[in-house]
Kinemage of the C-alpha trace (Angstrom):
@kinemage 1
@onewidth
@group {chain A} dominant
@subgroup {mainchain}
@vectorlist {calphas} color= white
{ca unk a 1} P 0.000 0.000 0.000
{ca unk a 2} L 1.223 3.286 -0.603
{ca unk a 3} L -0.179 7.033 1.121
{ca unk a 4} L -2.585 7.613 -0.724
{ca unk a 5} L -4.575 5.135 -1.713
{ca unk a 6} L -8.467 5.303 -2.077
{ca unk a 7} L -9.808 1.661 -0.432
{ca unk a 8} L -13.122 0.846 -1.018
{ca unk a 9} L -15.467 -0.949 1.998
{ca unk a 10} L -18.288 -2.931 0.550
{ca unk a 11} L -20.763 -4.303 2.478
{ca unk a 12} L -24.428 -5.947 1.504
{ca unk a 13} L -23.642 -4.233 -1.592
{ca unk a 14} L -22.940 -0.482 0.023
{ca unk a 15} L -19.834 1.083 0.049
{ca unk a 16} L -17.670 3.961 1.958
{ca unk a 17} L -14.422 5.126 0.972
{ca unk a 18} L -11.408 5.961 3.190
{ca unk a 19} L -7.446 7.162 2.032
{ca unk a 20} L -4.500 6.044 4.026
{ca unk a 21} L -2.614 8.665 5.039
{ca unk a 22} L -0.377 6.690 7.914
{ca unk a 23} L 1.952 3.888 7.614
{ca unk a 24} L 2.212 1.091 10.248
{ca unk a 25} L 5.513 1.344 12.545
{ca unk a 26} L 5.626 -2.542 12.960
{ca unk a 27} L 3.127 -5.718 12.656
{ca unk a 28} L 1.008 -4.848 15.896
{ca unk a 29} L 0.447 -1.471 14.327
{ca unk a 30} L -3.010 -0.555 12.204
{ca unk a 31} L -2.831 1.708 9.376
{ca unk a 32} L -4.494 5.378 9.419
{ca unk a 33} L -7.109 6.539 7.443
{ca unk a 34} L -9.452 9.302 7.082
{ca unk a 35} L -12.846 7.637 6.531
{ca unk a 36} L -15.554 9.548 4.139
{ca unk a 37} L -19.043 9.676 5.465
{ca unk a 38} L -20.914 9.559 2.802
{ca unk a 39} L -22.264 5.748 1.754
{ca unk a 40} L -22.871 4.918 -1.952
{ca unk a 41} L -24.909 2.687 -3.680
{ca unk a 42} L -23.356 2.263 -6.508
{ca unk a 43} L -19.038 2.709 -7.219
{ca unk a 44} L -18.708 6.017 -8.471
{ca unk a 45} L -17.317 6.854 -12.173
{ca unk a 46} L -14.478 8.838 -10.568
{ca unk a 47} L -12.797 7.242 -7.775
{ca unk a 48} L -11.789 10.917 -6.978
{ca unk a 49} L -15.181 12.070 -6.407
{ca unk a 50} L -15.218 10.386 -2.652
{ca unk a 51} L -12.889 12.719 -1.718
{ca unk a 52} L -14.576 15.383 0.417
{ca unk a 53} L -13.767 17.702 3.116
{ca unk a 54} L -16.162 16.057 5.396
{ca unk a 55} L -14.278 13.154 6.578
{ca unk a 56} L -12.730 11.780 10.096
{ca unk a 57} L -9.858 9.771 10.969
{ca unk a 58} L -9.552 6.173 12.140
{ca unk a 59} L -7.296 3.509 12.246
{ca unk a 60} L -8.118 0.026 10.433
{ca unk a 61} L -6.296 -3.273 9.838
{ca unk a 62} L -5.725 -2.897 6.100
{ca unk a 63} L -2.447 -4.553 5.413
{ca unk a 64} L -4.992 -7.894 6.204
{ca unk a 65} L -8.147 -6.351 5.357
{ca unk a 66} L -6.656 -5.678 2.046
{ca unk a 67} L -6.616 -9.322 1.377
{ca unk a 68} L -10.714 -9.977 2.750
{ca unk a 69} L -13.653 -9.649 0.512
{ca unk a 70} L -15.167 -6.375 1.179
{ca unk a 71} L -11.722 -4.403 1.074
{ca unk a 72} L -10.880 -3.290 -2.593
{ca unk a 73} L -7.716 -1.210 -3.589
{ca unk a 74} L -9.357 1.729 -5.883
{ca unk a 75} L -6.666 4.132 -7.247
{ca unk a 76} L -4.367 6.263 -5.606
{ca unk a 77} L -4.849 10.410 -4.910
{ca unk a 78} L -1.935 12.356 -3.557
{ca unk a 79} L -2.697 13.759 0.107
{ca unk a 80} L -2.707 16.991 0.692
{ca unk a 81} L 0.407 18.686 2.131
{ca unk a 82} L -1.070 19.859 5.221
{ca unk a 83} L -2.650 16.589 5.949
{ca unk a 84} L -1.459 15.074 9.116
{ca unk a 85} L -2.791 11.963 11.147
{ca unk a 86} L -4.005 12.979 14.820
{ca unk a 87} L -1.633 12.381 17.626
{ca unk a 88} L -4.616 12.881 20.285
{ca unk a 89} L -7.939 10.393 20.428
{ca unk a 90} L -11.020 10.015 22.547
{ca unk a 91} L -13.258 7.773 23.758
{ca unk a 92} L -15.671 7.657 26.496
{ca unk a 93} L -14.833 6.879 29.878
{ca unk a 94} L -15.436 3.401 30.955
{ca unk a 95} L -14.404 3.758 34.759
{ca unk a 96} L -16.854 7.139 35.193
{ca unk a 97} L -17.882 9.627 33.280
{ca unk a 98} L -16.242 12.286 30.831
{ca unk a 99} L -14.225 11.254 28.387
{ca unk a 100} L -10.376 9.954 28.118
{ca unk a 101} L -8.153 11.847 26.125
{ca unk a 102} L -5.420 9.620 24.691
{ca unk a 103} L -2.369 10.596 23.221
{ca unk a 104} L -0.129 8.970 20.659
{ca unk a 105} L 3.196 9.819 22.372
{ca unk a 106} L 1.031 7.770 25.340
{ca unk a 107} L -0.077 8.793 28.151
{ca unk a 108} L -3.942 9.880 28.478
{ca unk a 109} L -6.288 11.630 30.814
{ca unk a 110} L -9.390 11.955 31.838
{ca unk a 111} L -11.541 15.287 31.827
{ca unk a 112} L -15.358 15.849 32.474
{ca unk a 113} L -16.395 17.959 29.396
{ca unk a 114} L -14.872 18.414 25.883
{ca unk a 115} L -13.230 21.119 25.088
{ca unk a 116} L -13.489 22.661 21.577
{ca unk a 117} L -10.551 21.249 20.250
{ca unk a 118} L -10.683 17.964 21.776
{ca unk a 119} L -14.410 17.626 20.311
{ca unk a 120} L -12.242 17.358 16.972
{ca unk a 121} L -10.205 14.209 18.407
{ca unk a 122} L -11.207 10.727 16.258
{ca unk a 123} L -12.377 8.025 18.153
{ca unk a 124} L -9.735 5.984 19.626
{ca unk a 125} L -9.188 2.354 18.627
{ca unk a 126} L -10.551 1.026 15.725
{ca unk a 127} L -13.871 0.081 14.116
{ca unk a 128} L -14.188 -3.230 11.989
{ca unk a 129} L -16.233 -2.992 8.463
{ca unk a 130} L -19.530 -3.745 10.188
{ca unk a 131} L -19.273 -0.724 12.983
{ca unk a 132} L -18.734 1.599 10.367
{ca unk a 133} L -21.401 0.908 7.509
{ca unk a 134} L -23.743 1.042 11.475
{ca unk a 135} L -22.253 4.071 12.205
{ca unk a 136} L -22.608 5.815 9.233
{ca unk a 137} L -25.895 4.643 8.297
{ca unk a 138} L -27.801 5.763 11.657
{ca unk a 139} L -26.135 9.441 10.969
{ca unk a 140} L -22.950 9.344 13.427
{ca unk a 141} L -20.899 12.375 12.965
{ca unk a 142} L -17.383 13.444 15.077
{ca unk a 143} L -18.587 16.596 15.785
{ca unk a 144} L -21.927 15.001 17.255
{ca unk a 145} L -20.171 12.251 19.229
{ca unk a 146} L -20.215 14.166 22.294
């Protein structure tokens, strides 16, 4: 795989687009992306027309998933210059409330409300094909994940 590269997720015969934009640092590592929200029903006539600015960023097992029915190699787009993968993530809580900030130096902490810049941090982790064709299709949005 090279940065770049459009990959197509296909499931029950929909489809959502993401770019990778972050390589893996070893084998235990999964590959960055910025995921496109929108979900097609048919493969568009211009693999470049996915591109939006309405995207988020997420990491996903691709070096394998590449292999898996449901993962297609489209095309490659150059990234833009300024693009960089997030070094700080969120997710919610799970030993109170508020959310955890995590960072990709490591470390993390907790804090009750969002600020407006951390309201812009991706989700930590990773979502399989599944979560995000769910997530997408019942309206999920970063900025509304609070």
């Amino acid at each position: 795989m090279t940065l770049g590269d459009i990959i197509e997720l296909e499931q029950d015969g929909k489809k959502v687009y993401c770019q990778y934009l972050k390589e893996v640092e070893d084998d235990n590592t999964l590959e960055g992306v910025r995921i496109f929200y929108d979900v097609y029903t048919d493969r568009p006539k211009n693999i470049e027309s996915v591109i939006k600015d309405d995207f988020f960023f997420l990491k996903l097992p691709l070096k394998y998933g590449i292999k898996e029915k449901g993962v297609t190699l489209m095309d490659n787009v150059p990234l833009p210059k300024d693009l960089a993968f997030p070094k700080s993530f969120r997710r919610e809580n799970m030993f109170g409330s508020g959310w955890r900030i995590l960072f990709a130096e490591g470390g993390s902490e907790v804090v009750e409300e969002l600020s407006e810049e951390q309201k812009k941090y991706p989700p930590y982790g990773h979502w399989n094909i599944p979560e995000i064709f769910e997530n997408l299709e019942n309206g999920w949005r970063l900025e509304n994940w609070i």
